[in-house]
Backbone as a ProteinNet text record, in pm:
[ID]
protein_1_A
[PRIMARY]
XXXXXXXXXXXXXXXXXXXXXXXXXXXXXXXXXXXXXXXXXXXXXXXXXXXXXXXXXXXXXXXXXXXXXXXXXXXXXXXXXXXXXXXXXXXXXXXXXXXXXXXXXXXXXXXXXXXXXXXXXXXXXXXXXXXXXXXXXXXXXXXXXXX
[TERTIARY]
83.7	0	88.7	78	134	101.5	250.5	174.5	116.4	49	-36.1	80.2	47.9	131.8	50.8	138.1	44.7	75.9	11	-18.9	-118.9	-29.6	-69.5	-119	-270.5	-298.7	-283.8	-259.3	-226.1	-361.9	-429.8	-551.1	-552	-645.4	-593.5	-627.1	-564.5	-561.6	-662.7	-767	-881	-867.5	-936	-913	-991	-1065.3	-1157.9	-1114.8	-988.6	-912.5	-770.8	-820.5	-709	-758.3	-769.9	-852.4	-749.8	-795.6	-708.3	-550.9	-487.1	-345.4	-314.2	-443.2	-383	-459.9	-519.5	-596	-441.3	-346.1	-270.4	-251.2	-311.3	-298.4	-384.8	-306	-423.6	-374.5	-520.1	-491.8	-571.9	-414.1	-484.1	-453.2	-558.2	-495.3	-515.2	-488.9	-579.6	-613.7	-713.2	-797.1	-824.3	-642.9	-569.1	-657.7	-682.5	-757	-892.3	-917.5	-1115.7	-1153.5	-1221.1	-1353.8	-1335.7	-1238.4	-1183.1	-1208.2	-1259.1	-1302.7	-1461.6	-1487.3	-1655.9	-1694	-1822.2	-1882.5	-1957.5	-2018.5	-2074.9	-2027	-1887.2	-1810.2	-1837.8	-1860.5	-1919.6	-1788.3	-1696.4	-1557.8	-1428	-1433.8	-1292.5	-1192	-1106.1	-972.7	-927.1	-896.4	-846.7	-763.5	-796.5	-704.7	-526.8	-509.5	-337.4	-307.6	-217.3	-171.1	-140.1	-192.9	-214.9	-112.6	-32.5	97.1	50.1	121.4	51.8	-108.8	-216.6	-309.2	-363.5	-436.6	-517	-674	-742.8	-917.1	-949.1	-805.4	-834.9	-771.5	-679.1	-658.6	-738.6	-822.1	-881.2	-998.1	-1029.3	-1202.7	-1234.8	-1200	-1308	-1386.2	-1504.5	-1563.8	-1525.2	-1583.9	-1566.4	-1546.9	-1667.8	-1667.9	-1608	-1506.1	-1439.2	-1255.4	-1262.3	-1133.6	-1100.2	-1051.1	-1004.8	-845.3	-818.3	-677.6	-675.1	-550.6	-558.1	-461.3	-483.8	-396.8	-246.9	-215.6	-66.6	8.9	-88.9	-61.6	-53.5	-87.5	-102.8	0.5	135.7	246.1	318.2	386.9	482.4	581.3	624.9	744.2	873.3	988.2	1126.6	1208.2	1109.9	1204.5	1101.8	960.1	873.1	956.3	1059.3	1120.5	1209.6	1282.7	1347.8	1275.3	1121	1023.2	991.8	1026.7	962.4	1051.8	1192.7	1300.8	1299.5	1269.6	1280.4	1161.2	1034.6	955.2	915.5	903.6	921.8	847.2	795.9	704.1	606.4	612.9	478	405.2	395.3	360.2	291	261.6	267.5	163.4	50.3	-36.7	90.2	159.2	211.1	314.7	325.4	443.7	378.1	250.7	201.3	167.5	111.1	82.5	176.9	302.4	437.4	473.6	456.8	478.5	327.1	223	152.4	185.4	231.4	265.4	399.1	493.9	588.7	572.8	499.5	439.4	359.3	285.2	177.6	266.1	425.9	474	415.7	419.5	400.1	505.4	447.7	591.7	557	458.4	428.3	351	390.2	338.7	281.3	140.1	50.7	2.1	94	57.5	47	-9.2	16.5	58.1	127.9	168.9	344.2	351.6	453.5	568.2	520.7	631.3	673.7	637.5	664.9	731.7	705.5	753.1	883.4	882.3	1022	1116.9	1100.7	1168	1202.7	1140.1	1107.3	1209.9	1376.6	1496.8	1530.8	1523.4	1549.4	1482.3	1336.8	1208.1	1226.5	1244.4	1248.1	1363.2	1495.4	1588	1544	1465.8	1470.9	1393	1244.3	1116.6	1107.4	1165	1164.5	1083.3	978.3	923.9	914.6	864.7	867.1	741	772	681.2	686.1	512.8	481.7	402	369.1	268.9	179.2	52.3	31.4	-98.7	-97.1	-61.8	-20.3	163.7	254.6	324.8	288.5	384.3	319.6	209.8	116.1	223.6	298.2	352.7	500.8	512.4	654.5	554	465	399.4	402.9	293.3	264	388.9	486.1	570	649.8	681.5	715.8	626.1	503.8	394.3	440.5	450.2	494.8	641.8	736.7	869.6	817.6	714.5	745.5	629.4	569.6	510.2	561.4
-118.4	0	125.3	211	351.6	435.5	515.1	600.4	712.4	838.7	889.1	1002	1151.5	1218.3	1396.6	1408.1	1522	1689.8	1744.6	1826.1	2000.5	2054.3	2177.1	2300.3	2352.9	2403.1	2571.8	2641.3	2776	2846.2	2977.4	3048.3	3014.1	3054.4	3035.9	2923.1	2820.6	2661.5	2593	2541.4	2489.8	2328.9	2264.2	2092.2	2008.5	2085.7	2034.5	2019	2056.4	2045.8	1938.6	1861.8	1729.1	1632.9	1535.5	1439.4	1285.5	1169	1085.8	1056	1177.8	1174.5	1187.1	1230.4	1301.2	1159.2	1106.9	976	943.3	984.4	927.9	1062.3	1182.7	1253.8	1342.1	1379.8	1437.4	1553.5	1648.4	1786.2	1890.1	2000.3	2016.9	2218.9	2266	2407.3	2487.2	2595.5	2681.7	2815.6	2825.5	2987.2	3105.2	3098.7	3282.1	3416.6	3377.6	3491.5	3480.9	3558.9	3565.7	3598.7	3586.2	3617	3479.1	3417.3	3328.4	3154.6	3144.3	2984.2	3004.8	2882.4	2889.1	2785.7	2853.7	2801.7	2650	2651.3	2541.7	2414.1	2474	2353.6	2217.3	2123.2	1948.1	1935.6	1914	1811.3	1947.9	1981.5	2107.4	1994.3	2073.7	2026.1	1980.6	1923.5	1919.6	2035.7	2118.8	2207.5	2155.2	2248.6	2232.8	2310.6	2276.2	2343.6	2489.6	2602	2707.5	2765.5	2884.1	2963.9	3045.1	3116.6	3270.9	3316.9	3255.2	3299.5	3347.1	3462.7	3531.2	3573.4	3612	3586.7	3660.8	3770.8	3904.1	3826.1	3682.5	3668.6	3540.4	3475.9	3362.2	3347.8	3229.7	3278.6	3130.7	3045.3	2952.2	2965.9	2974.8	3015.7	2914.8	2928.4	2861.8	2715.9	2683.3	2537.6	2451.3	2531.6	2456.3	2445.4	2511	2512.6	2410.5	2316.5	2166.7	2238	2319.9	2318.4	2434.1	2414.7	2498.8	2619	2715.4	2860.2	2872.8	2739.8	2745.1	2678.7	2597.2	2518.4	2656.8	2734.1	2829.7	2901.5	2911.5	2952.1	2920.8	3038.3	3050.1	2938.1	2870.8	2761.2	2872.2	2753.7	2808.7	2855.2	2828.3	2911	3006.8	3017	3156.9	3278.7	3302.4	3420.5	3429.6	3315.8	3317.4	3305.5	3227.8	3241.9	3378.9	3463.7	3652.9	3685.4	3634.1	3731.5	3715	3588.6	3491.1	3626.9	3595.3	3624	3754.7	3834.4	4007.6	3979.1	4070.5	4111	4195.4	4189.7	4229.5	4130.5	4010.6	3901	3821.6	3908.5	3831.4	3696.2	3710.4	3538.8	3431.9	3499.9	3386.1	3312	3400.9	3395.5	3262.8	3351	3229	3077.8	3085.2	2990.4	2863.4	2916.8	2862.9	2805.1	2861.4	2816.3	2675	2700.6	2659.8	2494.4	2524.8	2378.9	2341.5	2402	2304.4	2264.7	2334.1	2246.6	2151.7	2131.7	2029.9	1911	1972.7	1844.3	1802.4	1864.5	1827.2	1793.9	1730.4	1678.3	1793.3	1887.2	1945.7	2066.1	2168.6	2364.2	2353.6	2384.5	2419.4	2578.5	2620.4	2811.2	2850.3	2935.7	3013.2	3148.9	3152.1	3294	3335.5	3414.4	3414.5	3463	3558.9	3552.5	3495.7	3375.2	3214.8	3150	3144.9	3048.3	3089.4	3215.4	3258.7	3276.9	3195.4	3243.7	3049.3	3011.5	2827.8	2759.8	2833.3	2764.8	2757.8	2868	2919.5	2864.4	2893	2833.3	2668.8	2596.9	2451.6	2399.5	2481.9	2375.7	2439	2564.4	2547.2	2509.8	2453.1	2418.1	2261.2	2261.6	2065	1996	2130.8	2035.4	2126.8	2045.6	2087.6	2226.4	2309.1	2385.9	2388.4	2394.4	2395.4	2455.9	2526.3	2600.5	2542.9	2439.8	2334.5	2371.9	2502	2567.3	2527.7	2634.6	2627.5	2472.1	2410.5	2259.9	2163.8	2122.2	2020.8	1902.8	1843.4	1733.9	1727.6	1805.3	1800.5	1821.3	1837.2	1780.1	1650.5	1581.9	1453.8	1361.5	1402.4	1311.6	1313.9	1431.3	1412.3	1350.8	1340.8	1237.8	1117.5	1054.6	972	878	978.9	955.5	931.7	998.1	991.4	837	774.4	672	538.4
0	0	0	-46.9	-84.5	-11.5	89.8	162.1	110	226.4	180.2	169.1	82.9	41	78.5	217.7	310.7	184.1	152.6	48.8	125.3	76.4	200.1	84.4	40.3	-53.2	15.6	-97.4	-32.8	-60.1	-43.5	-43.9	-254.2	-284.2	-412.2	-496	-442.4	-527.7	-450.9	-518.2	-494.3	-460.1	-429.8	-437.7	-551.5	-601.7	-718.8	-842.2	-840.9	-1014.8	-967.1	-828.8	-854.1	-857.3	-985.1	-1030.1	-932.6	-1042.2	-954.9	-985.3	-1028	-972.3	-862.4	-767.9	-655.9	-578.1	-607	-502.2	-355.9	-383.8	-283.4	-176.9	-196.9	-117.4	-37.8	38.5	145.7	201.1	150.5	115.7	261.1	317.4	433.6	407.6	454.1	454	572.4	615.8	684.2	671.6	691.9	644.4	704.3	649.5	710	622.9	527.1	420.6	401.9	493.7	578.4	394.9	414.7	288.3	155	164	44.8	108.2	197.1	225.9	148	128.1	54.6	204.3	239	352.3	293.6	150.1	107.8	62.1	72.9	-16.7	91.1	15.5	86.5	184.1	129.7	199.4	173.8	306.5	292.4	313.7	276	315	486	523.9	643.7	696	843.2	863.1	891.5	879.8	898.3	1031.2	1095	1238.6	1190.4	1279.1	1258.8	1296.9	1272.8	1302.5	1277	1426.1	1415.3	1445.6	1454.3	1374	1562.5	1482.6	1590.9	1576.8	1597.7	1562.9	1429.2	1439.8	1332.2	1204.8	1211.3	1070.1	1027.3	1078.4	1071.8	1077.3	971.1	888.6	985.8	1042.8	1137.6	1263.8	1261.4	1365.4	1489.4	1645.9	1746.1	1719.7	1705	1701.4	1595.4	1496.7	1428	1449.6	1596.4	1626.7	1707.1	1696.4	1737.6	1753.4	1825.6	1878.8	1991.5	2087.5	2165.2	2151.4	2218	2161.9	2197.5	2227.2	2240.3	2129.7	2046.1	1926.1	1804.5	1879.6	1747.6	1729.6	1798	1778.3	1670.4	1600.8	1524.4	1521.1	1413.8	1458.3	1506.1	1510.7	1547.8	1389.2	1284.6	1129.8	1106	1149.8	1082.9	1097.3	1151.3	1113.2	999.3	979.8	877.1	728.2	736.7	655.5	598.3	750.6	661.6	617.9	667.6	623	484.4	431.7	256.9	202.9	279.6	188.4	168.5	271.4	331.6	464.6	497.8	644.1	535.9	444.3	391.3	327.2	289.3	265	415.7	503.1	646.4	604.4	522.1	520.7	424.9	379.1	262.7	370.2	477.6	612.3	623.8	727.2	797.8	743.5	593.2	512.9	523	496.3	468	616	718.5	816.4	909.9	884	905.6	803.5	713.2	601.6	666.6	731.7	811.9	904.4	984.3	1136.4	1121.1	995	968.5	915.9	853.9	818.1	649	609	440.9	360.4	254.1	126.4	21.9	45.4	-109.1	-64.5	-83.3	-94.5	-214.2	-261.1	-389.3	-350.2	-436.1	-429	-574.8	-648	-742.6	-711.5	-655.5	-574.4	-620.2	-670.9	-738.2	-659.6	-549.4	-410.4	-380.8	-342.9	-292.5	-390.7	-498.5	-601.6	-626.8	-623.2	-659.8	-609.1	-483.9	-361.1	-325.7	-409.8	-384.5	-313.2	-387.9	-361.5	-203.7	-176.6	-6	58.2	-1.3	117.1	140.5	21.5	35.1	138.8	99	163.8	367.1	411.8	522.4	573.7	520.5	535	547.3	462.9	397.4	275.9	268.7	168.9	39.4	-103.8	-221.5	-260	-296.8	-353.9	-521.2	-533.8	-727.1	-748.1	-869.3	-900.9	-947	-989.1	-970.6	-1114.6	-1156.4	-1303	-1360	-1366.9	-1443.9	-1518.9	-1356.3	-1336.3	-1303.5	-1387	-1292.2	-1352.2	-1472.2	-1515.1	-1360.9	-1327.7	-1257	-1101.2	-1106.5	-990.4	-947	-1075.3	-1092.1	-1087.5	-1182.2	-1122.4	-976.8	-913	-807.5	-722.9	-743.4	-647.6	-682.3	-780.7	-844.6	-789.9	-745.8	-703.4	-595.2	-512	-358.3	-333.1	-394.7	-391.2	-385.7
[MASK]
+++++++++++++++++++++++++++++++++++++++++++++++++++++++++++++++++++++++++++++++++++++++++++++++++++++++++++++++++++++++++++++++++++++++++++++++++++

């Protein structure tokens, strides 16, 4: 059996345009950018451990917070995360950091801050970032490799 392949979607990249290439993975985000979650959608994504987040940047109401407010701390690289990305990017901060505490093999952003910054961010993060656009074939196969 093939493990599963933890996949961390950024604001932006939806889950409805990964058919079954993606059947081996499991897609988690969290919703730093209030107005951009859809309340109707059937099956969200699984949340991802939250960094940073405080009531003013986060679109889940009470009863969907399954963690406590000490889990919600910044890791020990979110600083080196702003320094990569600016302190004006602060959600792409938190994003990025919220996908290393969760422990992912794979960043899905179309965000061109991030992407372009991929080299730095990967080797201190750990895991791969793609534009999932630009690069869905060099996606697929890196799912592929990691199977």
């Amino acid at each position: 059996m093939s493990k599963r392949v933890k996949v961390y979607l950024d604001s932006g990249v939806g889950k409805k345009a990964f058919n079954k290439d993606f059947s081996f993975c499991e897609f988690i985000r969290f919703p730093y950018d209030i107005g951009n979650r859809s309340k109707k959608a059937k099956k969200e994504p699984l949340l991802a451990k939250p960094s940073g987040v405080e009531w003013a940047n986060n679109d889940l109401c009470l009863r969907e917070c399954d963690f406590s407010w000490e889990e919600c701390a910044e890791s020990e690289i979110c600083m080196v995360i702003c320094e990569i990305v600016g302190s004006q990017h602060k959600k792409d901060v938190l994003h990025l950091d919220s996908a290393y505490k969760s422990k992912v093999q794979i960043f899905l952003t179309c965000d061109n801050d991030i992407v372009s910054k991929r080299c730095q961010l990967e080797k201190i993060c750990g895991f791969k970032i793609f534009n999932p656009v630009k690069e869905y074939s060099k996606l697929i196969d890196y799912i592929n490799m990691t199977q």
